[in-house]
C-alpha positions in Angstrom: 6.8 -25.7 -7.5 3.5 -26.1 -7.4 0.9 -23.3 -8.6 -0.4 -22.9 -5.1 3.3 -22.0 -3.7 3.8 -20.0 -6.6 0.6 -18.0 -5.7 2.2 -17.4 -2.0 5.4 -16.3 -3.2 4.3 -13.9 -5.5 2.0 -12.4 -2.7 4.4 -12.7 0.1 5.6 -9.4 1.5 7.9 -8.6 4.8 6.5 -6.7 7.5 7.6 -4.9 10.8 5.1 -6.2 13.4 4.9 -4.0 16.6 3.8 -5.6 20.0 3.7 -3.2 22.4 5.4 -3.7 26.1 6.9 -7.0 26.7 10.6 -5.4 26.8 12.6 -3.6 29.6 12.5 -0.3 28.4 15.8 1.5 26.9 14.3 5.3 28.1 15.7 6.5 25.0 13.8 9.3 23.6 13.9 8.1 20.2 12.9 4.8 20.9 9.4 3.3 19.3 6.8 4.0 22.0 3.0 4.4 22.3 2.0 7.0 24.8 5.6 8.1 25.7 6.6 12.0 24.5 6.8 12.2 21.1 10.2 14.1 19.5 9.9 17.3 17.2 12.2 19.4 15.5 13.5 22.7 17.6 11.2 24.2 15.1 7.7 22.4 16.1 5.5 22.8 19.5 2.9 20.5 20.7 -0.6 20.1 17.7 -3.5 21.8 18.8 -6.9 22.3 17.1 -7.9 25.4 18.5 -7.4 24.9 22.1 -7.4 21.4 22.1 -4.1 19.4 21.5 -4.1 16.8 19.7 -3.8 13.2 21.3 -0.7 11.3 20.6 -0.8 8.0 19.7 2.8 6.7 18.9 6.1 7.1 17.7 7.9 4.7 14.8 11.8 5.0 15.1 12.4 3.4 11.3 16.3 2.6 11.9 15.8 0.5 14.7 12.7 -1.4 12.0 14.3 -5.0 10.9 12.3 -4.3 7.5 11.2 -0.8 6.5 8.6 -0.8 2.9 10.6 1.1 0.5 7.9 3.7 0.4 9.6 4.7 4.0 13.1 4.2 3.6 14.0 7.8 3.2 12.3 8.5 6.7 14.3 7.8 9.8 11.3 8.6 12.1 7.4 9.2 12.5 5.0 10.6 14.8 1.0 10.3 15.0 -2.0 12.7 16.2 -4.9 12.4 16.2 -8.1 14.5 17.1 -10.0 12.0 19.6 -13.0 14.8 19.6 -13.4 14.8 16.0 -16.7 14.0 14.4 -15.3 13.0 11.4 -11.5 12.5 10.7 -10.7 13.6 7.0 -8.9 12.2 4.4 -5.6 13.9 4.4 -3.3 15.0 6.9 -4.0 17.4 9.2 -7.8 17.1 9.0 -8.5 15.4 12.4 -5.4 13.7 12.2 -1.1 14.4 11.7 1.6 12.5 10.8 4.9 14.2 11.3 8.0 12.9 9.5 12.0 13.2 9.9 14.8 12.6 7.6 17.0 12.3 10.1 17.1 11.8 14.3 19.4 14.7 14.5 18.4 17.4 16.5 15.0 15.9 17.6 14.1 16.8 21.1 10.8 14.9 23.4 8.5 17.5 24.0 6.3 18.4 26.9 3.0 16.6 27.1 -0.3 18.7 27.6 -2.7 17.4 30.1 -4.7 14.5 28.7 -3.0 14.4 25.2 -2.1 11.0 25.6 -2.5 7.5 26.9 -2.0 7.5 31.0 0.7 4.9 30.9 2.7 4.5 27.5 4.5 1.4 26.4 7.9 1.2 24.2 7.3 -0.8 21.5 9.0 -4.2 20.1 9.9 -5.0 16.4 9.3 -8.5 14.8 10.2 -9.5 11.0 7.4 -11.2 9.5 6.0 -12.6 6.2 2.1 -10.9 5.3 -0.1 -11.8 3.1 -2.7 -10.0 1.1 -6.1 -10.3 2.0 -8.9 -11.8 -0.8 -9.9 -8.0 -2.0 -6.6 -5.8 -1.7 -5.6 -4.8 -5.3 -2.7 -5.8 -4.9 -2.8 -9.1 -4.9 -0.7 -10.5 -7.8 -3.1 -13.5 -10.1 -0.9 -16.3 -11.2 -1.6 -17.6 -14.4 -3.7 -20.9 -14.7 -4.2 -21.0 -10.6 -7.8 -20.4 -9.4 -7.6 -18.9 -6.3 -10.9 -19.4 -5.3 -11.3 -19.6 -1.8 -7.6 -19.7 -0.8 -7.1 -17.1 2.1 -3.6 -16.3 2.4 -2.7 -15.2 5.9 -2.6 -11.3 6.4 -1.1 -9.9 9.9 -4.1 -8.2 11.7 -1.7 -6.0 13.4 -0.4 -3.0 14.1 2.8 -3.1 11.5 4.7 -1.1 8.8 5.3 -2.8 5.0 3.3 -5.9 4.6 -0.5 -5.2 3.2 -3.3 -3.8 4.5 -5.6 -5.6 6.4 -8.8 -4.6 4.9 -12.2 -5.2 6.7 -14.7 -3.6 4.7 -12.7 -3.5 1.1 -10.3 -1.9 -0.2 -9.2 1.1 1.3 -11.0 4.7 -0.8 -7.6 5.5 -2.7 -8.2 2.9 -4.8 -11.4 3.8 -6.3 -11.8 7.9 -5.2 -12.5 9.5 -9.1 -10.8 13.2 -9.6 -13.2 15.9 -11.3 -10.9 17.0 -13.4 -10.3 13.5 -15.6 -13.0 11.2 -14.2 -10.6 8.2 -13.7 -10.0 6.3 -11.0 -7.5 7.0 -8.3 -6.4 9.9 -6.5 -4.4 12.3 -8.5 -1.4 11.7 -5.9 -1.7 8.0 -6.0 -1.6 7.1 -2.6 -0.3 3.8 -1.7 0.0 1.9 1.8 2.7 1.9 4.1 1.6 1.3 7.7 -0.9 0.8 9.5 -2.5 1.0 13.6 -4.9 -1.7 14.6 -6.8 -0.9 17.9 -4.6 -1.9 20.6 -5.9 -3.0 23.9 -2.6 -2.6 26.0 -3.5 1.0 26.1 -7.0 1.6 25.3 -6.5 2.8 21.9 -10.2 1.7 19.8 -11.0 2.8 16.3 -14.5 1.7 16.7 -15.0 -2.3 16.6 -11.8 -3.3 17.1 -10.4 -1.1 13.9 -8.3 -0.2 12.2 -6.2 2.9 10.6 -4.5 2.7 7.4 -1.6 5.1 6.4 -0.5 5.9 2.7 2.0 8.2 1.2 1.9 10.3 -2.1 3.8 8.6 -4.6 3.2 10.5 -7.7 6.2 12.6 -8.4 6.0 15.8 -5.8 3.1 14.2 -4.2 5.9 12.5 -1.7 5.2 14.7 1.2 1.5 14.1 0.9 -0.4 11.6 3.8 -3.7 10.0 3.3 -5.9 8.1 6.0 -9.0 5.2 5.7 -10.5 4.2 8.9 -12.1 0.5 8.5 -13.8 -1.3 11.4 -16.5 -4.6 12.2 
């Protein structure tokens, strides 16, 4: 094998891709949708900030994903909000933005969409497997000993997809190098990592800017699991 193949295996991840439309749709509540009514527990009404409810954006059904990043597989579904009037959204959820999570599909009911709250016409959503690449800057790109990687681009899905890497535009996304008070050491004390992410997606007239893009991670320091983090990149 040859040092440059070795470099590509050892940076090759699988990814979910999602194209949106493009199938007939199933109408199945559950089913991986932009636009369409979101589920919630019998517990949980409609986000609102204020009097302003949140916009949807979509719906990830994870047991119909052929590949789910193993920082997701206790998740069986998720749903995104975000706050289209914000000036600013924040770093962690629920500050201009909310990703709701399920353990399980049981007992998770569509609920009624508020005037404006969404896309006019939603789209179910097709899976694709695919192989992702890391792009020149992520951190975690893997070096292989005795190869120079300079310039060699590996290809990196510019898509909206769960697993795979991130698909930086500026750098790195700000878990990576945010420094805590309290110890002055890089990182965020709850070690955020990737896990999915929503590139701007004409079909429905979803735009993070210039054709951007937003990047989800996930607390992985121990009780941090519950935690969500956003970064926003665009051109």
């Amino acid at each position: 094998m040859s040092s440059l193949e070795e470099f590509r295996r050892a940076n090759t991840r699988r990814a979910t891709v999602l194209t949106i439309g493009g199938l007939r749709p199933t109408r199945n509540p559950l089913a991986t949708h932009f636009g369409l009514a979101p589920v919630a527990s019998s517990e949980e009404s409609w986000p609102y900030v204020g009097d302003r409810p949140l916009f949807f954006i979509c719906q990830l059904n994870l047991t119909e994903a052929p590949f789910v990043p193993e920082r997701l597989r206790d998740l069986a579904l998720l749903t995104v909000f975000m706050d289209m009037e914000a000036r600013r959204l924040g770093r962690e959820n629920g500050d201009g933005w909310l990703v709701r999570s399920y353990a399980t599909l049981e007992g998770l009911r569509p609920l009624a969409i508020p005037a404006g709250a969404t896309v006019p016409r939603g789209f179910e959503v097709r899976y694709e497997l695919a192989e992702d690449h890391p792009v020149y800057d992520d951190p975690e790109l893997k070096v292989v000993p005795g190869f120079n990687r300079n310039g060699v681009h590996l290809e990196n899905i510019h898509r909206t997809k769960m697993g795979g890497y991130a698909s930086n535009i500026q750098s790195e996304q700000w878990w990576w190098y945010t420094y805590t008070p309290e110890e002055m050491l890089p990182g965020h004390p709850s070690e955020p990592r990737y896990c999915f992410q929503i590139a701007s997606e004409d079909k429905v007239g979803l735009y993070w800017g210039d054709n951007g893009i937003l990047y989800f991670a996930r607390g992985t320091a121990p009780d941090c699991e519950t935690q969500w983090f956003l970064d926003t990149q665009c051109y």
